[in-house]
C-alpha positions, 0 to 999 in steps of 0.5 A: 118275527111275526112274518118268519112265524107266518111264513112257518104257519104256511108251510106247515098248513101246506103239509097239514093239507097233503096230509089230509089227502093222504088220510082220505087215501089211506085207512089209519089209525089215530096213533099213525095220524099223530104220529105222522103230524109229529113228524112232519107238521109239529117240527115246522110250527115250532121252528126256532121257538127257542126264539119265538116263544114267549111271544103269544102266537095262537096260529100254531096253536090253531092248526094243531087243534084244528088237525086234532079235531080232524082227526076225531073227526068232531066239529070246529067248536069241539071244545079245545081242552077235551080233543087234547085231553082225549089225545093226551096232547098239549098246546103247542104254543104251551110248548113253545113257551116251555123251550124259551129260556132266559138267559142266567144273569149269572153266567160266568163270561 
């Protein structure tokens, strides 16, 4: 499972980077960035989380902050929780976590 996350955090870095140039490119506004972030990164870090997500897995977290500070255009060390509150944004790990469910024990078979 840990290879299948790391393989997602690849190609979903590869997308992050072609976004990057695109923004250098383009003049947008910060609701475009998010929203093409939404669009085309987020659905890949949390493929199959349904899975994965109870597990700790910070590098999808990592590159989430990592575009977000990017696009306030803030340093690194920008503390975490003040990008995601400014974006009204969540963990995406955070998310992850929330679409894992375990199964009822109750279930009718």
């Amino acid at each position: 499972m840990i290879h299948a996350v790391k393989g997602l955090n690849d190609q979903a870095l590869k997308t992050y980077n072609n976004l990057l140039s695109l923004f250098d490119k383009l003049d947008m506004d910060i609701k475009t960035k998010l929203s093409l972030i939404d669009a085309m990164v987020v659905p890949i870090l949390l493929y199959c989380s349904e899975v994965w997500g109870i597990y700790n897995f910070t590098d999808v977290d990592k590159i989430h902050i990592r575009f977000c500070k990017n696009i306030f255009d803030v340093k690194q060390r920008t503390p975490n929780a003040c990008i995601y509150g400014e974006l009204g944004r969540y963990p995406l790990g955070l998310i992850a976590k929330e679409r894992f469910q375990i199964p009822d024990q109750n279930y009718e078979k």
